[in-house]
LOFI-649271 format. One record per residue (C-alpha): x, y, z. Coordinates in nm, 4 decimals, always signed. Example, Ala and Ser with C-alpha at 12.3 -4.5 7.8 and 13.67 -1.06 7.14 Angstrom:
<rs>
<r x="+1.2300" y="-0.4500" z="+0.7800"/>
<r x="+1.3670" y="-0.1060" z="+0.7140"/>
</rs>
This chain:
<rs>
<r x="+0.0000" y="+0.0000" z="+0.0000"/>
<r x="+0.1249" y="+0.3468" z="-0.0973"/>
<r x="+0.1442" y="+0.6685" z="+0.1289"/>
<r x="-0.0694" y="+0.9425" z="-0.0435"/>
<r x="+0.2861" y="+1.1217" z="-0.1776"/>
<r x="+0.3985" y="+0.8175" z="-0.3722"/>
<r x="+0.0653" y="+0.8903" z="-0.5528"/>
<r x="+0.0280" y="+1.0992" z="-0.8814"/>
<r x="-0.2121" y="+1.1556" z="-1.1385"/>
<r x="-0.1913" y="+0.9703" z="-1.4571"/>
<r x="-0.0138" y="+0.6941" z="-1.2436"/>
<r x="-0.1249" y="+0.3425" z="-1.2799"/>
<r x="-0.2484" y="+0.1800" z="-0.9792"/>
<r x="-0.3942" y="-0.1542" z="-0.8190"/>
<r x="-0.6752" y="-0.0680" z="-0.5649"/>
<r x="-0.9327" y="-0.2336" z="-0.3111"/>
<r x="-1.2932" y="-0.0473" z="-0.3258"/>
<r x="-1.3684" y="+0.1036" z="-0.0174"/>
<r x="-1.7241" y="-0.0881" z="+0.0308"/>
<r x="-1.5466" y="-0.4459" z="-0.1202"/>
<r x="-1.2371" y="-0.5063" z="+0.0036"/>
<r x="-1.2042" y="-0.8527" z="-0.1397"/>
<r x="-1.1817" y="-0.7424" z="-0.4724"/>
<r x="-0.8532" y="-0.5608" z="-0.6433"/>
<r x="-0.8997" y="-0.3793" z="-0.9436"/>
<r x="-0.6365" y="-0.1917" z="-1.1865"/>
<r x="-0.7042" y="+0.1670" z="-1.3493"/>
<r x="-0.5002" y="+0.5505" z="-1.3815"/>
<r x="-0.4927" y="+0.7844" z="-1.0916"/>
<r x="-0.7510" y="+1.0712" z="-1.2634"/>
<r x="-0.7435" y="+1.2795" z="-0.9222"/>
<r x="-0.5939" y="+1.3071" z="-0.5728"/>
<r x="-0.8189" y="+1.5053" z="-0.3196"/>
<r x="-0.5755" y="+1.8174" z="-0.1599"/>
<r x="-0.8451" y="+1.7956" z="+0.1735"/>
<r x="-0.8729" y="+1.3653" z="+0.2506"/>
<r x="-0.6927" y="+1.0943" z="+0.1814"/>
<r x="-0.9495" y="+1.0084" z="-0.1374"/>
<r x="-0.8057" y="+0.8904" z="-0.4858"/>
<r x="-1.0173" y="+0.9494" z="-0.7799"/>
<r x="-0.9577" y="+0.6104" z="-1.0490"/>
<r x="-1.0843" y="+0.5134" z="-1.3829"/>
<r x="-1.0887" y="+0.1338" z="-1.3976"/>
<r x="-0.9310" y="-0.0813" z="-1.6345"/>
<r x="-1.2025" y="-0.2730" z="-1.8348"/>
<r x="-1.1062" y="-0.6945" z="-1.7426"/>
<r x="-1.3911" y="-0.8492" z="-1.8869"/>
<r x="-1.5404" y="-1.0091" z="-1.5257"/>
<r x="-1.5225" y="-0.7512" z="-1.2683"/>
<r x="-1.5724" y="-0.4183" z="-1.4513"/>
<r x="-1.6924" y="-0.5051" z="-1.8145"/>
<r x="-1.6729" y="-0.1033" z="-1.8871"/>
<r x="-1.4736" y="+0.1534" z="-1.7847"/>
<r x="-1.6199" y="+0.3564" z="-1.4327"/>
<r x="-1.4744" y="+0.5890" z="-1.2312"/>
<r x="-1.4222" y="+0.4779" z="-0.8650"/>
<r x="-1.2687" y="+0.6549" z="-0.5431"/>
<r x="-1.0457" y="+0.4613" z="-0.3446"/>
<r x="-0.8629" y="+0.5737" z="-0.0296"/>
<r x="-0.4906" y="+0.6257" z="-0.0938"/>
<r x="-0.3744" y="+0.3193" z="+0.1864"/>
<r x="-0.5755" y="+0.0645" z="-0.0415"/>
<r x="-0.3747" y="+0.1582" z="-0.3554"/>
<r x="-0.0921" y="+0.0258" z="-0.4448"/>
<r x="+0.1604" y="+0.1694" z="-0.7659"/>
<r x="+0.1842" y="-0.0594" z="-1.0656"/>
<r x="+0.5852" y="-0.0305" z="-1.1279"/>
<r x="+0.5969" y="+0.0501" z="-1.5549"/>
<r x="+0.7667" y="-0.2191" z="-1.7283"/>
<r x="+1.0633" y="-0.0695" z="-2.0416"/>
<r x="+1.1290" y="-0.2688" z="-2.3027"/>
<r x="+1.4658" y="-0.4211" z="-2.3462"/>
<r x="+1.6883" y="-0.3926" z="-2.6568"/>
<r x="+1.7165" y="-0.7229" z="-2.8092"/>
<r x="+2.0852" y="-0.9289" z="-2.7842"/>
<r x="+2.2937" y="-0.9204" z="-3.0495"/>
<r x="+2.2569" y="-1.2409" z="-3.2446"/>
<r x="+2.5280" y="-1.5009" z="-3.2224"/>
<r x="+2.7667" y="-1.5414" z="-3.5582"/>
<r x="+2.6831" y="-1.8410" z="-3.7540"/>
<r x="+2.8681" y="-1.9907" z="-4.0190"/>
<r x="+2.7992" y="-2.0223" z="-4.3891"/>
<r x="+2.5059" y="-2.2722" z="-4.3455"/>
<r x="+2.3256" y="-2.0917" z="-4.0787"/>
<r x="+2.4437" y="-2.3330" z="-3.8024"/>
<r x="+2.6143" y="-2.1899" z="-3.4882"/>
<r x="+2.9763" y="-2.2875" z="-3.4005"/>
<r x="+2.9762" y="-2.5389" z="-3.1466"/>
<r x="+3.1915" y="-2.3989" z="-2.9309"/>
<r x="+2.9296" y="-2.0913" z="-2.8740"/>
<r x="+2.6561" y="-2.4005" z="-2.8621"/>
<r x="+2.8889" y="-2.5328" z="-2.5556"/>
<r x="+2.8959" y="-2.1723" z="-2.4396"/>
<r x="+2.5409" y="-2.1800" z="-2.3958"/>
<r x="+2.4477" y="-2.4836" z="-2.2563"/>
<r x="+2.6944" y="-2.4857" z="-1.9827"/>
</rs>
């Protein structure tokens, strides 16, 4: 659970409703309320909880940052010879 200044709009979040807390949705941070400790979300559509998108208020100790995955640049491929094979000594390399 997150402290309300780890919080910030735009932010993607997991959250418990505040009248269900057996359930854990995902949406964006819309709003963060200067006067309580209220969050303003828009769900994430999953198909079985929330079939649309709605706009829930959560209170900022039941949500929880979703860390932003970056994509990785590929490896360089491995030099092969003339047929396409690998060397085996960079097949031995790899299995190791």
């Amino acid at each position: 659970m997150a402290e309300k200044s780890q919080l910030e709009v735009g932010q993607r979040v997991k959250f418990f409703r505040m009248h269900d807390k057996g359930t854990a949705l995902t949406g964006k941070i819309t709003a963060i309320h200067d006067d309580d400790d209220l969050v303003e979300i828009a769900t994430e559509a999953d198909g079985r909880v929330i079939e649309v998108e709605t706009a829930e208020q959560a209170h900022a100790s039941d949500v929880t940052p979703i860390a932003e995955v970056t994509a990785v640049d590929d490896p360089p491929e491995e030099a092969s010879d003339e047929t396409g094979a690998e060397s085996r000594s960079s097949r031995r390399r790899r299995h190791a």
